[in-house]
DOPALUM-759542 format. One record per residue (C-alpha): residue in one letter; y, x, z. Coordinates in Angstrom, 2 decimals, padded with zeros to 5 digits. Layout:
BEGIN
+------+---------+---------+---------+
: code :   north :    east :      up :
+------+---------+---------+---------+
:    A :       Y :       X :       Z :
...
+------+---------+---------+---------+
This chain:
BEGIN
+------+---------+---------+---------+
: code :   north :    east :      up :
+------+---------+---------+---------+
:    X :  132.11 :  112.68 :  025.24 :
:    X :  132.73 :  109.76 :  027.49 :
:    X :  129.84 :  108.59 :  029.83 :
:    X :  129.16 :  104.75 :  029.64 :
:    X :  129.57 :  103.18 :  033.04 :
:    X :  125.38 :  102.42 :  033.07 :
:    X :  125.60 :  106.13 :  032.50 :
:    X :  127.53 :  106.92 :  035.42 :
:    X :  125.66 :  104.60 :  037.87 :
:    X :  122.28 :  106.10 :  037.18 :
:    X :  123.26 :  109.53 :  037.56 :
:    X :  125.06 :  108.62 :  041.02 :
:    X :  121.59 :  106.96 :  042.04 :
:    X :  119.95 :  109.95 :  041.00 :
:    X :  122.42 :  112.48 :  043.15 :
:    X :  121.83 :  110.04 :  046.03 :
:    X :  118.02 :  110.19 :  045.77 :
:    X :  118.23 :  114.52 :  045.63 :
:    X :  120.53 :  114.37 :  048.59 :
:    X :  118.44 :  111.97 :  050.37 :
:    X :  115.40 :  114.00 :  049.52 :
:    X :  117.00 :  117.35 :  050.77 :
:    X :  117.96 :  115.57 :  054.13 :
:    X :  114.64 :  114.08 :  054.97 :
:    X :  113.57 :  118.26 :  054.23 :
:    X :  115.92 :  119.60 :  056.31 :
:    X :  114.64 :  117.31 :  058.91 :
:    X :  111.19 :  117.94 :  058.53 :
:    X :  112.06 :  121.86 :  058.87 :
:    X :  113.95 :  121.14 :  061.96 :
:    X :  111.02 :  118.95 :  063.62 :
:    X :  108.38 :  121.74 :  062.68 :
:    X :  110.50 :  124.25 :  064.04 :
:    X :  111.37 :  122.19 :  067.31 :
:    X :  107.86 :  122.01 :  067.67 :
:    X :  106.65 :  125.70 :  066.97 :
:    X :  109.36 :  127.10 :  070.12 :
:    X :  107.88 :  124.05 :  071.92 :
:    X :  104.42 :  125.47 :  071.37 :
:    X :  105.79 :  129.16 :  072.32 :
:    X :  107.68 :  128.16 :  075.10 :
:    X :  104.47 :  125.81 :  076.71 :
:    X :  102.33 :  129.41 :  075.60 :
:    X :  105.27 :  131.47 :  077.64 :
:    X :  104.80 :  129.25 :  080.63 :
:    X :  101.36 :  129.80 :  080.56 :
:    X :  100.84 :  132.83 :  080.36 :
:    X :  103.48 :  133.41 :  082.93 :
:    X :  101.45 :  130.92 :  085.06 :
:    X :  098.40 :  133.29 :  084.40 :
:    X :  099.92 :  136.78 :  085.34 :
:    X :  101.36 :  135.33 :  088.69 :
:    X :  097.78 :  133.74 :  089.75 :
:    X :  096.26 :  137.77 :  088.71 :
:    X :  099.25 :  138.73 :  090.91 :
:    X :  098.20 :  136.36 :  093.99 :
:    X :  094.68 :  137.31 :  093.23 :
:    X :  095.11 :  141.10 :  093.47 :
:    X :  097.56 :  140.87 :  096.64 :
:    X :  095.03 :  138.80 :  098.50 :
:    X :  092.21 :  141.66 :  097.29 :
:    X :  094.81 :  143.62 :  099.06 :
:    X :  095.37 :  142.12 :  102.24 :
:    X :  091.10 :  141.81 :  103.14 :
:    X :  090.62 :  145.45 :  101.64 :
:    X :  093.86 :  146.42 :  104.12 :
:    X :  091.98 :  144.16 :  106.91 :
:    X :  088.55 :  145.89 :  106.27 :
:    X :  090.49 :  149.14 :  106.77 :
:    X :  092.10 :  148.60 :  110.14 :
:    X :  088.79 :  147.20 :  111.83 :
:    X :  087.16 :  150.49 :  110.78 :
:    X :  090.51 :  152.36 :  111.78 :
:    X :  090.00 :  150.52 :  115.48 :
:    X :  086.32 :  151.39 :  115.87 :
:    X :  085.80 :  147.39 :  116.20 :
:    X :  081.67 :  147.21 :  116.15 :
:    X :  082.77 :  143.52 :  115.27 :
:    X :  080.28 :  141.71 :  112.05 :
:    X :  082.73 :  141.07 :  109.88 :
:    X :  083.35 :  137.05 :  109.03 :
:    X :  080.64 :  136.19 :  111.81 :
:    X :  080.70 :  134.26 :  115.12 :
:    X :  078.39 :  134.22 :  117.87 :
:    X :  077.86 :  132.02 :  120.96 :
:    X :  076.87 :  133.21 :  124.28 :
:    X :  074.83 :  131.42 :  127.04 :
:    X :  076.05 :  132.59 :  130.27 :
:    X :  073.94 :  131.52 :  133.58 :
:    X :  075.92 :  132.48 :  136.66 :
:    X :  073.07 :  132.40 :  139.63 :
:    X :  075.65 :  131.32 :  142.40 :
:    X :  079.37 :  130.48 :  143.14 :
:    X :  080.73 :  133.34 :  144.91 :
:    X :  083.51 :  136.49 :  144.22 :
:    X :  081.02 :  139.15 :  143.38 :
:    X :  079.32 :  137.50 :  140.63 :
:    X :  082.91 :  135.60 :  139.45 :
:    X :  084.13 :  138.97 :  139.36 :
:    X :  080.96 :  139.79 :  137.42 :
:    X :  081.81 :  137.39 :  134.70 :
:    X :  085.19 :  138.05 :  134.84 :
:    X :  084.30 :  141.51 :  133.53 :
:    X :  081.58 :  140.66 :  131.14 :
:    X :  084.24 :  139.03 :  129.03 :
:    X :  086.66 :  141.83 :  129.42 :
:    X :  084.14 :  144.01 :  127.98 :
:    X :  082.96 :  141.73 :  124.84 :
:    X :  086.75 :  141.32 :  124.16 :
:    X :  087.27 :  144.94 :  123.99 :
:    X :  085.51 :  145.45 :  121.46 :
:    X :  086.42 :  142.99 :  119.49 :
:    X :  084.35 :  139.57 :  120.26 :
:    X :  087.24 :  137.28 :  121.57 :
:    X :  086.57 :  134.13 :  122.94 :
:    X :  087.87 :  131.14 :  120.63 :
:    X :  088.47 :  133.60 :  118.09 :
:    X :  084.79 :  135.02 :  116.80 :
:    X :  082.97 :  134.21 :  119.85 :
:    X :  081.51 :  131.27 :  121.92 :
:    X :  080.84 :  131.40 :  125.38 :
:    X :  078.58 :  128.60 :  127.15 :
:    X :  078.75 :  129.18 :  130.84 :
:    X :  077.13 :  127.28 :  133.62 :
:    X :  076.25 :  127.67 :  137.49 :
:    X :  073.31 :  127.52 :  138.85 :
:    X :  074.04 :  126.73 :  142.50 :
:    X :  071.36 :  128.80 :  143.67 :
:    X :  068.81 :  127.09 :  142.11 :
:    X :  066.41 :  128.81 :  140.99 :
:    X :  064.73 :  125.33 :  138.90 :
:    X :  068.00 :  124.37 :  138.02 :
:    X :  068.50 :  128.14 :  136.42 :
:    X :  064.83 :  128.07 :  134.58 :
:    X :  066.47 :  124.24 :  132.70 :
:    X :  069.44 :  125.69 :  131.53 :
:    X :  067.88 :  128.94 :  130.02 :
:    X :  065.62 :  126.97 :  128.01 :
:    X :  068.13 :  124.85 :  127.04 :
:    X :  070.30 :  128.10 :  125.98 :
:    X :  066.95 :  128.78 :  123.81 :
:    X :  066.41 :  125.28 :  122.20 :
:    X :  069.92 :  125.74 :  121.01 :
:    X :  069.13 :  129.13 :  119.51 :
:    X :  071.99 :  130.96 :  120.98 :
:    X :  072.87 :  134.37 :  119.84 :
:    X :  072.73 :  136.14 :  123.15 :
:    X :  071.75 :  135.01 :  126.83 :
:    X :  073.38 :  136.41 :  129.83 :
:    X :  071.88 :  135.91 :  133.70 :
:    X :  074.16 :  137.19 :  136.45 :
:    X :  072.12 :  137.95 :  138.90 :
:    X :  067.89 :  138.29 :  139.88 :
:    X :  067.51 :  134.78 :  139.92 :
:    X :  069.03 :  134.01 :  136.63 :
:    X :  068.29 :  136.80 :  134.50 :
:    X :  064.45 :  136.26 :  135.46 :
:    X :  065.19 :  133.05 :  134.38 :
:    X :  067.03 :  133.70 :  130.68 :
:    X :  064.11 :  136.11 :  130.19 :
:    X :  061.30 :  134.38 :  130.66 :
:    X :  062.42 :  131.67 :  128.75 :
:    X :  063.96 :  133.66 :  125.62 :
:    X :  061.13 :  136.69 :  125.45 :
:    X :  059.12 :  134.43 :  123.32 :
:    X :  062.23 :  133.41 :  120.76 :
:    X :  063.49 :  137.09 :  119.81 :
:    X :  066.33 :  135.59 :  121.66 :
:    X :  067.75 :  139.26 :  123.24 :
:    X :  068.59 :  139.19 :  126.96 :
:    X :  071.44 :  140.84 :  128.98 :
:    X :  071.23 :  141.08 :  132.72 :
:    X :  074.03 :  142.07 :  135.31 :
:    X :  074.26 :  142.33 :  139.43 :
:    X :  070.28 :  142.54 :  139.64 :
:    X :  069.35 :  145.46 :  142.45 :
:    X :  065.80 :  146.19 :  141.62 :
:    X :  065.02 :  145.63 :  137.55 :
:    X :  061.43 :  147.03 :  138.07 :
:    X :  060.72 :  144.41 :  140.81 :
:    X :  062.86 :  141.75 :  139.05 :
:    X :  059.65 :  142.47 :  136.28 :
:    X :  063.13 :  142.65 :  133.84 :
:    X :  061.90 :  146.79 :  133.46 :
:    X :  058.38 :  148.48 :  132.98 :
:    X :  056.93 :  150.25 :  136.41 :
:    X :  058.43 :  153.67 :  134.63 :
:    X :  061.74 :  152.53 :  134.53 :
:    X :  061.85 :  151.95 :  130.87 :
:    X :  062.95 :  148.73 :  128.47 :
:    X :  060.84 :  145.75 :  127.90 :
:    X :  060.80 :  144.58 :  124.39 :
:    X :  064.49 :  142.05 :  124.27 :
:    X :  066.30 :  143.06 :  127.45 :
:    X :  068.87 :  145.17 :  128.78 :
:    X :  071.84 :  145.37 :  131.28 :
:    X :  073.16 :  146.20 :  134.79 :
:    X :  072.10 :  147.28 :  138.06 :
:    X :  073.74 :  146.75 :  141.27 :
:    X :  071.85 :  148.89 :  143.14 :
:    X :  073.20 :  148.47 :  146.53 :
:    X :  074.25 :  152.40 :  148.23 :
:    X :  072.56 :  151.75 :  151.29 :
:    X :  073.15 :  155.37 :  152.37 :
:    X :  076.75 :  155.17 :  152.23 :
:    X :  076.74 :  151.67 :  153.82 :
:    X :  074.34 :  152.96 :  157.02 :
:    X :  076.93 :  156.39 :  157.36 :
:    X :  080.15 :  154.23 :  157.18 :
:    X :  078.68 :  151.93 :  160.13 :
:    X :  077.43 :  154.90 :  162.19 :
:    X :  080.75 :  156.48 :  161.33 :
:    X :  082.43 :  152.93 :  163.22 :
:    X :  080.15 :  152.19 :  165.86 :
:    X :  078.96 :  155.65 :  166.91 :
:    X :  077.20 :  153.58 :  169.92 :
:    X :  075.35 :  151.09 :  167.88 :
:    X :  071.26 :  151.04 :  167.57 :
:    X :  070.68 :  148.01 :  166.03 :
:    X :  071.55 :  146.20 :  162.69 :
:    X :  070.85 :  142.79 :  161.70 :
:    X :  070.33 :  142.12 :  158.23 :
:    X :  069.68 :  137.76 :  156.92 :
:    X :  068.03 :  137.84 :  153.42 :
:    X :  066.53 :  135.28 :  151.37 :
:    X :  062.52 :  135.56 :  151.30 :
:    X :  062.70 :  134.30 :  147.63 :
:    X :  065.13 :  136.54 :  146.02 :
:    X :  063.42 :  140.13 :  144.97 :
:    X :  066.89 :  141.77 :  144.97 :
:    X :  067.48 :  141.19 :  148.73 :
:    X :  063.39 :  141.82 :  149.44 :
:    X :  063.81 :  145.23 :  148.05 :
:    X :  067.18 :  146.07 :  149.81 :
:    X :  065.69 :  145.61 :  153.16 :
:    X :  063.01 :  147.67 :  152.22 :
:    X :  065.44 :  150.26 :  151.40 :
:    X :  067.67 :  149.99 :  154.84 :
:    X :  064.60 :  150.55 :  156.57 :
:    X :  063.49 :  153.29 :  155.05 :
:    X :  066.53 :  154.73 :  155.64 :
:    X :  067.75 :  153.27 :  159.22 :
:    X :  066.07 :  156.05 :  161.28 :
:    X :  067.63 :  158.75 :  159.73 :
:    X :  071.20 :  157.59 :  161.08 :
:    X :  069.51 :  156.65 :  164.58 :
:    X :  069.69 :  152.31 :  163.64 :
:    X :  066.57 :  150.29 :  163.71 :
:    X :  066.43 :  147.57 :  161.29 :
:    X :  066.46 :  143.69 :  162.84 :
:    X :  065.50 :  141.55 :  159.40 :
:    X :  065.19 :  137.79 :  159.82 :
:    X :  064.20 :  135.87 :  156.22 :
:    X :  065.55 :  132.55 :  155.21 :
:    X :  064.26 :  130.23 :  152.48 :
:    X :  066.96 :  127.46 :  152.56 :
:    X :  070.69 :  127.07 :  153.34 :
:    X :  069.64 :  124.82 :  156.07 :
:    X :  068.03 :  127.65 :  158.02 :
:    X :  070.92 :  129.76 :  157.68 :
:    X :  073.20 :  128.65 :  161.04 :
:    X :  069.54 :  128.84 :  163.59 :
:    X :  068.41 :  131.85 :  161.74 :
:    X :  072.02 :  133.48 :  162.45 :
:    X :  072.54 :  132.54 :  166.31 :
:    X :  069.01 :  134.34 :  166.65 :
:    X :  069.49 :  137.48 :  165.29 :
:    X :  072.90 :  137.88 :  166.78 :
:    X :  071.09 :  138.40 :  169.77 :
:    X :  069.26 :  141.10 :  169.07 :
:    X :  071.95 :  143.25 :  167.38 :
:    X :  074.61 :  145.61 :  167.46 :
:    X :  076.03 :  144.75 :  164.63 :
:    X :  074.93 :  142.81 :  160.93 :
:    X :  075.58 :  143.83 :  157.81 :
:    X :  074.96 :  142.22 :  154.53 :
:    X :  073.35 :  142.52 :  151.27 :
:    X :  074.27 :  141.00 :  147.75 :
:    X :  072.03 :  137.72 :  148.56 :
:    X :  072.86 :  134.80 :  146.84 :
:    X :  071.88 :  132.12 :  149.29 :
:    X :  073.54 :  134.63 :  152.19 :
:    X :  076.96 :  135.23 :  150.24 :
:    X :  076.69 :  131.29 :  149.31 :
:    X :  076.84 :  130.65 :  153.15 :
:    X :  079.00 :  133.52 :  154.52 :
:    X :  081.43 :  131.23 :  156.09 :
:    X :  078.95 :  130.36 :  158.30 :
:    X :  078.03 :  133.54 :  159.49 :
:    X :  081.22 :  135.13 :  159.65 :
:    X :  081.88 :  132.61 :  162.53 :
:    X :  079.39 :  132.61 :  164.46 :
:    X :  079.90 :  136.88 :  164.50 :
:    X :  083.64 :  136.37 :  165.26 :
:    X :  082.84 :  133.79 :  168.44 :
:    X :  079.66 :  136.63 :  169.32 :
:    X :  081.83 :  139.54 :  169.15 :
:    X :  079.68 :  141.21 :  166.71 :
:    X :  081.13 :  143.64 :  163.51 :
:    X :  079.61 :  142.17 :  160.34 :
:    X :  079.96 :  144.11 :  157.62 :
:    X :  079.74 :  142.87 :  154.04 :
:    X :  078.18 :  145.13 :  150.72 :
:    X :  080.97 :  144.61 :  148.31 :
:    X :  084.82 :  143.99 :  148.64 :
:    X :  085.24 :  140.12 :  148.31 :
:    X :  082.61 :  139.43 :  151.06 :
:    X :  085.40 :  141.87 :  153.36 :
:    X :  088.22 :  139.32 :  152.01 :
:    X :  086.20 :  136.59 :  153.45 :
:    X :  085.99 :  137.64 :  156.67 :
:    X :  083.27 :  140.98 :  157.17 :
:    X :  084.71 :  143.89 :  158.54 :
:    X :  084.36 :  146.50 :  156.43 :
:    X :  082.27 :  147.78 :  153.10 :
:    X :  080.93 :  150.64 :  150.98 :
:    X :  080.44 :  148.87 :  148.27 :
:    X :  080.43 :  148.54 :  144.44 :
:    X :  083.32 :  147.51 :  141.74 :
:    X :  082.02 :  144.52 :  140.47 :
:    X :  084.32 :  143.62 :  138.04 :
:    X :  083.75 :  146.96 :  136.47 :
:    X :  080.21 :  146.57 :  136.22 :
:    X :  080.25 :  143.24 :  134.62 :
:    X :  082.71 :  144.97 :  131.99 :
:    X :  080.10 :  147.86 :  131.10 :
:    X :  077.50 :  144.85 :  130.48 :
:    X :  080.07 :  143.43 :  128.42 :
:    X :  080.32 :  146.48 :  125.93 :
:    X :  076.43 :  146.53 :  125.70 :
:    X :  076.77 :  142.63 :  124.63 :
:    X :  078.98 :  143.66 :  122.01 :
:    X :  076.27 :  146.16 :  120.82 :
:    X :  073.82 :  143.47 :  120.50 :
:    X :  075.90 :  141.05 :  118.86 :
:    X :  076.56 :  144.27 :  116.81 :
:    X :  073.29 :  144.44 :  115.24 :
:    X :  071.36 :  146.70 :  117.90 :
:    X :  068.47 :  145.93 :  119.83 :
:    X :  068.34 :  145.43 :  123.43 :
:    X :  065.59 :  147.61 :  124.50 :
:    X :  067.24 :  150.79 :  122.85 :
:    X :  069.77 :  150.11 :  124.51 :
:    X :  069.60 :  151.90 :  128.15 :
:    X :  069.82 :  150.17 :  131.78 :
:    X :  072.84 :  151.37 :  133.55 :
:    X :  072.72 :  151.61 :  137.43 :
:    X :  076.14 :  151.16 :  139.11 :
:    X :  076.12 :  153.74 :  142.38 :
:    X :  079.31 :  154.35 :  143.30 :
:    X :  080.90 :  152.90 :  146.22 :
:    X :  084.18 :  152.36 :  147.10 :
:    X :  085.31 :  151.68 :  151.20 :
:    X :  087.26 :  148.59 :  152.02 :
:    X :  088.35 :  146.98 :  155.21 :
:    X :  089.81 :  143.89 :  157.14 :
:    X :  092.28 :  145.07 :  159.31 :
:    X :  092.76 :  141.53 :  161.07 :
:    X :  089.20 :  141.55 :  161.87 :
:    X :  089.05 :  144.96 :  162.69 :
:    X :  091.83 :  144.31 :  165.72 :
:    X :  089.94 :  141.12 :  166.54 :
:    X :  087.28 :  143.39 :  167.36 :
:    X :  089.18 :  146.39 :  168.64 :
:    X :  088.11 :  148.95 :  165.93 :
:    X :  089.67 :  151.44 :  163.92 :
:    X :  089.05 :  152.95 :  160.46 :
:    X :  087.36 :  156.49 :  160.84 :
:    X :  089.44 :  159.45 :  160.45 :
:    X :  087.24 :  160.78 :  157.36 :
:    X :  087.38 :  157.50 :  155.87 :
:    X :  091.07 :  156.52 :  156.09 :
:    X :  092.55 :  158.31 :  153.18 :
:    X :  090.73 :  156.26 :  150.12 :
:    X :  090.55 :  153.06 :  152.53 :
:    X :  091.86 :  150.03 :  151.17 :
:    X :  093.24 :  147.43 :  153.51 :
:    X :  092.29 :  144.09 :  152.01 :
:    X :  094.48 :  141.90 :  154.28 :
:    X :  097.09 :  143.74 :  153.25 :
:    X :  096.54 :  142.83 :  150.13 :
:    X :  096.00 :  139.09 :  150.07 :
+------+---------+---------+---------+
């Protein structure tokens, strides 16, 4: 049967209309699966995006429990995450207490409070000025420091009596006599807040070395500063002591630098010999001294090594640089977490001798048989 042409035309339009039909489906199917892997590949990503961020997570949970680890492996008494600041007032300018200091922060740092790391450290100088020292501990108190040091009497009496009110604790180093300092009850125990360091001074070794040089000698000379309870108490002590080793004590007190040069031409007239103490005003002002010995012919000899550098003739005296390094580790105990009456005052004692040989040829001596095998020769040295 033969199809009209009408025929024919509508059943092309009709087979266009199917096809068209099944294209705009096969598009749709393509579209909703373009956007299905789009949706699984953006779910991919992040969940990918999630495990590595877990991953960072747990590797930095790692590296601070790793940390945590090693400071207890190290024995570090270090407060984790914390910092501290330290008020440091240095009584005086001189080598003994600089070499003080120097060791104070030897001793924080090991064990573990580093300065410009986890630590602080405000220091400032006094001058020997004993006002100027009261200002700048109450100043270290208004600013609520952690911890105040004083190196030496002067400035330790200072830091306490301004911080024992505050709960500020207070560490002391170079200070001869705590108990007369009033930085230690009469029995020799803690007050409430304090600790530190005592440079007691070995007079006995000092007076045996000098008899041991000048086996002629009767007198000794000693200048002091009236106002410093260190030096007060050391004279006491070489006089209680002189006789035994056949010296009388010559003692002249001083209250000013200004005094020092009249006060020093007198004495050396009356002596044998002078020897020093750890006086702040005296070291301050050893130049002085030292020449007025050399152009009087007189031995002068010093209580600690850097005072021999500087022109004394000889010493039994103490490591300072060590002691200011034990006062460092009881620091780090405080900053720690302990308090600083449990912890116990430690009295330097032993002495080490020293000598100038230049001065000691100036003056036509010689270093003592029994001494000359530990001697150290500090202009050799320098």
């Amino acid at each position: 049967m033969k199809r009209t042409t009408q025929e024919l035309s509508g059943t092309k339009k009709k087979t266009g209309k199917v096809l068209a039909g099944l294209a705009a489906l096969s598009l749709l199917l393509t579209g909703c699966q373009g956007q299905a892997a789009s949706q699984a590949t953006s779910s991919g990503t992040a969940a990918a995006e999630t495990t590595t961020a877990a991953a960072e997570t747990s590797a930095a949970a790692a590296t601070e429990s790793t940390a945590a680890a090693s400071s207890q492996a190290d024995g570090s008494t270090t407060v984790s995450g914390a910092s501290f600041t330290v008020g440091v007032i240095q009584f005086a300018e001189h080598g003994s207490l600089d070499n003080c200091y120097q060791g104070l922060i030897q001793g924080l740092a090991d064990n573990g409070y580093v300065e410009g790391q986890n630590l602080t450290v405000d220091l400032q100088n006094a001058n020997a000025d004993t006002n100027v020292a009261n200002q700048m501990a109450q100043n270290f108190v208004s600013k609520g420091y952690d911890l105040i040091v004083g190196i030496a009497t002067p400035a330790a009496q200072a830091a306490y009596n301004a911080a024992k009110e505050d709960g500020i604790p207070v560490l002391f180093t170079a200070v001869t006599d705590p108990v007369a300092a009033s930085l230690q009850n009469a029995d020799g125990s803690n007050l409430t807040g304090v600790t530190g360091t005592s440079d007691a001074l070995p007079v006995e070794s000092q007076l045996k070395m000098i008899r041991a040089m000048l086996p002629d000698a009767k007198t000794i000379g000693i200048l002091y500063n009236t106002s410093e309870t260190n030096s007060v108490s050391a004279v006491a002590r070489y006089e209680e002591l002189a006789d035994q080793y056949g010296f009388t004590i010559e003692s002249k007190g001083v209250a000013s630098a200004s005094e020092i040069p009249m006060a020093a031409d007198a004495i050396l007239r009356d002596v044998d010999c002078l020897s020093n103490l750890t006086d702040n005003l005296v070291v301050q002002n050893l130049p002085v001294i030292v020449n007025k010995a050399d152009a009087a012919g007189i031995p002068y000899f010093g209580s600690e090594v850097e005072q021999v550098v500087n022109g004394c003739v000889a010493a039994e005296g103490l490591d300072y640089v060590s002691l200011g390094n034990i006062t460092g580790q009881m620091g780090a105990e405080i900053l720690s977490g302990a308090r600083a009456e449990d912890i116990p005052v430690s009295t330097i004692e032993a002495a080490s001798f020293s000598y100038n040989s230049t001065v000691l040829e100036k003056l036509g001596l010689s270093v003592p048989a029994d001494y000359a095998a530990d001697a150290t020769d500090v202009a050799s040295e320098n």
